[in-house]
C-alpha positions in Angstrom: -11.1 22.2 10.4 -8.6 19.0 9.8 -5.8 18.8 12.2 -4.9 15.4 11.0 -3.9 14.1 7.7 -3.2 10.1 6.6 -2.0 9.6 3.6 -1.4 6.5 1.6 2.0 5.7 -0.1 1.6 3.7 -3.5 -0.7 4.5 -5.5 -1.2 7.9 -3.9 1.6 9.8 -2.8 4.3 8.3 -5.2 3.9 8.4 -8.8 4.5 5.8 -11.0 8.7 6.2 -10.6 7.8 5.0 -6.7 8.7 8.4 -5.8 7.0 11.6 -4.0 7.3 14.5 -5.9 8.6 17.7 -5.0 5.1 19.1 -4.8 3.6 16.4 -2.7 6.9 16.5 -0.4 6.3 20.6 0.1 2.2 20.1 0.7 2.9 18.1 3.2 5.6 20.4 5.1 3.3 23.2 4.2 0.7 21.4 5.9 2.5 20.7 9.0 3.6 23.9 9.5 0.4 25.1 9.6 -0.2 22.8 13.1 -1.7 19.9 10.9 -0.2 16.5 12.0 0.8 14.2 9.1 0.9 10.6 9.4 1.9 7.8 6.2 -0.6 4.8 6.5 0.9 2.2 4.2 0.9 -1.6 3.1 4.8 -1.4 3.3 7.2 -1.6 6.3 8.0 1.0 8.5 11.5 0.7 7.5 11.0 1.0 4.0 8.6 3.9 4.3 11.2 5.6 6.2 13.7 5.2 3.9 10.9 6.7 0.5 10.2 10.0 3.0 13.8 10.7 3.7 14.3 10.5 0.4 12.0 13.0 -0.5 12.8 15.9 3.1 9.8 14.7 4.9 9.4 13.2 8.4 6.2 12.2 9.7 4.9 9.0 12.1 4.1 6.1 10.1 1.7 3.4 10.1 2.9 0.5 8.4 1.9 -2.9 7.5 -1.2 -2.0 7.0 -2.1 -0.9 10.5 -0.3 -3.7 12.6 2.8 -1.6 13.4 2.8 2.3 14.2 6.1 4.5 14.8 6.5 8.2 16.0 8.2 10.6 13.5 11.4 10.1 15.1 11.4 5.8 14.4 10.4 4.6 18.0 8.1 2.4 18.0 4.1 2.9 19.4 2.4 -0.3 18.9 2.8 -3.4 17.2 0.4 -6.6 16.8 1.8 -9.0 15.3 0.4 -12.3 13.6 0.6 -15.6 16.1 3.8 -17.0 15.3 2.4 -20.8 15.1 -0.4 -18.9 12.3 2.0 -17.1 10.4 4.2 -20.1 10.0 0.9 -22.1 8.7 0.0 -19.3 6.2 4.1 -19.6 5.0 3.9 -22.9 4.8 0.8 -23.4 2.4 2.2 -20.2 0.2 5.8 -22.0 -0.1 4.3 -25.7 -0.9 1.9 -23.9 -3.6 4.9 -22.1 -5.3 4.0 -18.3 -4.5 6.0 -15.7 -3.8 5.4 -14.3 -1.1 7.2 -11.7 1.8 7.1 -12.1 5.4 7.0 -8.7 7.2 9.2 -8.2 10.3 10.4 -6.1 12.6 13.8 -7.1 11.3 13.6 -7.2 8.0 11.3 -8.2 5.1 11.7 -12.5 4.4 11.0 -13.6 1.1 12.6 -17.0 -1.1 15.9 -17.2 -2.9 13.9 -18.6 -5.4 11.4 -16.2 -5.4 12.7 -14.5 -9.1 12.7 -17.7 -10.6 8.9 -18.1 -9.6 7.7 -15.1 -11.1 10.3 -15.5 -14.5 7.8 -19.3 -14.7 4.8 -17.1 -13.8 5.2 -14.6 -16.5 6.5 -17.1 -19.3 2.7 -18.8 -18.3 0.9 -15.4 -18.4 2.6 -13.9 -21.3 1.8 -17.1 -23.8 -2.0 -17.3 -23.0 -2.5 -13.5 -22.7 -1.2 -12.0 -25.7 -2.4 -8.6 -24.6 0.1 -8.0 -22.0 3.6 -7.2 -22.1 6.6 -8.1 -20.0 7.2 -5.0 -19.0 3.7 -4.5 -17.8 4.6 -7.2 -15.2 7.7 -6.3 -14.7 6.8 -2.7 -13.6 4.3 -4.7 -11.0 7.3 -6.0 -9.5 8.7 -3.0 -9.0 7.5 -2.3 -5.6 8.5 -6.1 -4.3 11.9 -6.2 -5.4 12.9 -2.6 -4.7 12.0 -2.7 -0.8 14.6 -1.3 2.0 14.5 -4.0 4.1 14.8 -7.5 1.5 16.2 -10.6 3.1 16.1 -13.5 0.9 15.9 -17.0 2.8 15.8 -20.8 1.7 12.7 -21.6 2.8 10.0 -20.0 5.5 11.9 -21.8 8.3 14.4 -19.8 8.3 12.5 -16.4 9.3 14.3 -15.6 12.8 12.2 -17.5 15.5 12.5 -13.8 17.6 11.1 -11.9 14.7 7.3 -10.3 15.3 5.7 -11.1 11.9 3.5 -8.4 11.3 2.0 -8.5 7.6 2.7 -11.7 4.8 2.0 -11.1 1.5 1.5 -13.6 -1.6 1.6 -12.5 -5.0 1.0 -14.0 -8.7 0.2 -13.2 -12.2 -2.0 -16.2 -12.5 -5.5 -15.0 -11.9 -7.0 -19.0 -10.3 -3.5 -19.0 -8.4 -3.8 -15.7 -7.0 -7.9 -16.0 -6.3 -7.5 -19.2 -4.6 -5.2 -17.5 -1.8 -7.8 -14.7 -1.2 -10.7 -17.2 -1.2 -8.5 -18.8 1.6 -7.3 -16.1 3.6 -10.6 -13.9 3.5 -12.8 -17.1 4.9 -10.0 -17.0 7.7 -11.2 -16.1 11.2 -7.7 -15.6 12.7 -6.6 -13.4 10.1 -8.0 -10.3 8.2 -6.8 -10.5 4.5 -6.6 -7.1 2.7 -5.8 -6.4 -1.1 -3.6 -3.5 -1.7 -3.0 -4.2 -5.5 -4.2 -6.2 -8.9 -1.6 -9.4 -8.3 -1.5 -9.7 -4.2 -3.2 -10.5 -1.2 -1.9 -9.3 2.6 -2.8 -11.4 5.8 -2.6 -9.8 9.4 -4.0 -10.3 12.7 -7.7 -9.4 12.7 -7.3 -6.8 15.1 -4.7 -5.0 12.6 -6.3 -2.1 9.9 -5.4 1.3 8.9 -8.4 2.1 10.3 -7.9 1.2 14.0 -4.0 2.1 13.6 -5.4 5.7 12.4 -7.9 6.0 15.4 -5.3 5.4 18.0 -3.1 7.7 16.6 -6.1 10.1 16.8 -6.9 9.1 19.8 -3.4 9.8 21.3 -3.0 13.5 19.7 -6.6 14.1 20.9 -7.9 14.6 17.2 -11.9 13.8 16.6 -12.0 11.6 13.9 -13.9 14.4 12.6 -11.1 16.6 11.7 -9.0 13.7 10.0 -9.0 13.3 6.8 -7.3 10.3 4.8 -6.2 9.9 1.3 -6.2 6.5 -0.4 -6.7 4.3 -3.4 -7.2 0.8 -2.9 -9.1 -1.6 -0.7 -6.6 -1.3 2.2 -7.3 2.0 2.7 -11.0 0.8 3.1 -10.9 1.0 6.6 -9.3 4.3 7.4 -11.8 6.2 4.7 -14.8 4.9 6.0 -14.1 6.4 9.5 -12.3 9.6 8.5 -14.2 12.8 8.7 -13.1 13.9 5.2 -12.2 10.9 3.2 -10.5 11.5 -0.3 -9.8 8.9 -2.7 -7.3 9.3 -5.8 -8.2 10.0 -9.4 -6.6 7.0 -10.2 -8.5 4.8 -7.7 -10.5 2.1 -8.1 -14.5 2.9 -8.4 -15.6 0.7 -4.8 -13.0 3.4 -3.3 -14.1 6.3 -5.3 -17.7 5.6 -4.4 -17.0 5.6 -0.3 -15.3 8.5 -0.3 -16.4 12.4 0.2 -14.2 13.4 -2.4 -11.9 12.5 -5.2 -8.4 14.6 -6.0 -6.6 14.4 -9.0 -4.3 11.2 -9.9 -1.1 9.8 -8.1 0.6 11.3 -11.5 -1.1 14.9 -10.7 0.0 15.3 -7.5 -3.5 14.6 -6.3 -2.4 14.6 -2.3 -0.9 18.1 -2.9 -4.2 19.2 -4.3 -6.0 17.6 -1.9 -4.0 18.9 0.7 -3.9 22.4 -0.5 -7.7 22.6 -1.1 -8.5 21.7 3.2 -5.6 24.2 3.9 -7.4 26.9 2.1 -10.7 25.8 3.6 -9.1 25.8 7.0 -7.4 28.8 6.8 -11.0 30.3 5.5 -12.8 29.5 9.0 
């Protein structure tokens, strides 16, 4: 029986809009009034994950930034590990000298440059002339998710990220495929870091000791779940972690195939309401017991 549900956000429980459906939002309350505890396990800030599931009449704990932060379902804070502040500042450094745009992740708000819409406008002009197959709005629609966060503060320069903030998650991002694999090269040959990929034009650095996956079996842990009776819903290599030690792991239709091939199951699409289904087929099983 699963008395514990995690559930990615993009990708998996919004659509393509950035939005939970109606029939995602009720699976999930129809899942939680049946005793099952839901929990969001996202790439994004707590803050702005917040802000997505109020939208949409659900309330559940969250973990965000990729595992490094968790929050109960009323907002207060669990546990947080944040990146070493002298590190973080190196890793914003080296994105800001190599023109990248990139996002600092805090517990007061989300840093990124003033300049940082001017990058990508250069980035795309670049892309678009030597790739005739794509279209502007192709990469506009990518960033989507950046430039519609709750949360956005836009800074000079990395220096001016508060010196109090916790810096949980930074993020770089860019259309140019050498530019974009030469800051994962970097960042996944980093011992003080883990470096995580939760879409086609980014990379995410954290503390080592930050993942879905550990985030996910403390919450367990705390409830007094088995990791046997959890099951988790993702579609991209962030959500690595939390499949792999799941007890029902479900990956999205629309996922890529390294995901689809770790997992016990695939649901339908983010567009098919593929949590709801996957939701609503363990609720019948449960129920069936």
């Amino acid at each position: 029986m699963i008395k514990m549900i995690a559930v990615d956000l993009d990708g998996t429980l919004l659509n393509s809009n950035s939005q939970v459906s109606m029939e995602n939002a009720e699976a999930i309350q129809e899942a939680q009034s049946q005793g099952v505890l839901v929990t969001i396990a996202t790439g994004r800030a707590f803050y702005d994950a917040k802000q997505i599931c109020s939208q949409a009449g659900i309330s559940t704990p969250v973990i965000g930034a990729n595992g490094a932060t968790l929050h109960d379902a009323d907002g207060q804070p669990i546990h947080s590990i944040p990146i070493n502040r002298d590190k973080a500042m190196e890793v914003l450094a080296w994105l800001e000298a190599n023109q990248y745009y990139y996002e600092a992740m805090t517990d007061r708000g989300i840093y990124t440059p003033q300049n940082g819409h001017e990058l990508m406008s250069i980035e795309m002009d670049r892309v678009l002339s030597s790739n005739p197959n794509m279209t502007l709005q192709s990469l506009l629609h990518a960033l989507e998710k950046q430039y519609e966060q709750h949360g956005l503060a836009r800074i000079p320069s990395y220096r001016h990220v508060p010196e109090e903030a916790e810096i949980y998650n930074i993020l770089g991002f860019s259309f140019e495929a050498e530019k974009l694999e030469a800051g994962r090269k970097r960042y996944l040959e980093d011992s003080e870091l883990t470096m995580v990929i939760s879409a086609d034009h980014n990379f995410e650095v954290e503390h080592p000791l930050a993942s879905k996956g550990s985030a996910l079996m403390r919450m367990a842990d705390m409830h007094q779940i088995p990791l046997s009776e959890v099951m988790a819903v993702g579609d991209s290599y962030n959500d690595i972690s939390m499949l792999k030690i799941a007890g029902r792991s479900v990956a999205m239709g629309n996922a890529h195939q390294q995901i689809k091939d770790l997992c016990s199951t695939v649901t339908l699409s983010n567009q098919d309401n593929g949590v709801a289904h996957a939701i609503r087929q363990v609720l019948g099983h449960s129920l069936s017991l």
